[in-house]
C-alpha positions in Angstrom: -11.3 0.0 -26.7 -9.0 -0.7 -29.7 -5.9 -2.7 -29.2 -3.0 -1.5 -31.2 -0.4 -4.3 -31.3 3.7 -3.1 -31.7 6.6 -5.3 -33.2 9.8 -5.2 -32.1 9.1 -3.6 -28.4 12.0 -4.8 -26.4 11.0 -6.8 -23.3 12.0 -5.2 -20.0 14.0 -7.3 -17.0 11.0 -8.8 -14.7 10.3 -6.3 -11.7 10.7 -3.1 -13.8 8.5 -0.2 -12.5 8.4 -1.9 -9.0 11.6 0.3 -7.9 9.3 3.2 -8.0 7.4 2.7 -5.2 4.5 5.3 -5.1 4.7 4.6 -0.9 7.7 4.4 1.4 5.6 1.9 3.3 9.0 0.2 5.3 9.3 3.2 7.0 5.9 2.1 8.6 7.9 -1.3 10.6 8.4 0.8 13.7 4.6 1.1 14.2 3.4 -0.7 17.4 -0.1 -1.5 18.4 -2.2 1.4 19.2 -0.2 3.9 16.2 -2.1 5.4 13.7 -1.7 7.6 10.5 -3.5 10.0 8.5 -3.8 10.2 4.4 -5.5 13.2 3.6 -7.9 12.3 0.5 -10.3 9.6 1.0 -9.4 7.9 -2.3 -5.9 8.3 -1.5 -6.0 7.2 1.9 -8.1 3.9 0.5 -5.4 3.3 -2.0 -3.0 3.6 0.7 -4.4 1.2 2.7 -4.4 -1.6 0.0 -0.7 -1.1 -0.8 -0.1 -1.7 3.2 -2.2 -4.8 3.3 -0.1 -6.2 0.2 3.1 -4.9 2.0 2.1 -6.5 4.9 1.7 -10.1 3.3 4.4 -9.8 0.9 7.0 -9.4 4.5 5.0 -12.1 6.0 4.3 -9.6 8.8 1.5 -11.0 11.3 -0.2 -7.2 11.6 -4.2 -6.5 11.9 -4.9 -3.0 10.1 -8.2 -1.2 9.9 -9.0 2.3 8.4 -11.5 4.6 9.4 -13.0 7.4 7.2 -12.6 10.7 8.6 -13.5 13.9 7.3 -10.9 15.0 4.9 -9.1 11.8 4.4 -8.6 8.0 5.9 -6.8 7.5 9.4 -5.2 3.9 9.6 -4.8 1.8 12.9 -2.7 -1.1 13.8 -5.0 -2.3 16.4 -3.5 -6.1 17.0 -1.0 -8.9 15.4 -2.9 -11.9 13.8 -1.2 -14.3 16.2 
């Protein structure tokens, strides 16, 4: 793969392209032990589940997460907090 370098490309303020969350994952905060979800599409519903574990950590939550592949997509469990 060929690199092409640019000049003169200004540099954006730290965080940019963060705002745009692909996920609305706070909405998730009100899950208790037992909930699950669904993503339909197993590459989707994998993706999905990485973002949550790296939401998770980044608000220092103590939840346990697990998904399971179903047909037609990935259901996710909260099945216990770490403490």
């Amino acid at each position: 793969m060929k690199i092409k370098i640019e000049k003169n490309i200004p540099l954006l303020p730290s965080g940019t392209g963060r705002r745009n969350r692909k996920y609305e994952l706070s909405e998730l905060k009100v899950m208790k032990v037992g909930d699950s979800f669904f993503i339909k599409g197993k590459k989707e519903g994998l993706a999905f589940a990485n973002a949550f574990r790296i939401y998770l950590k980044r608000e220092q939550l103590d939840w346990q997460i697990v998904q399971r592949n179903i047909q037609g997509g990935v259901r996710i469990y909260r099945i216990k907090n770490l403490q």
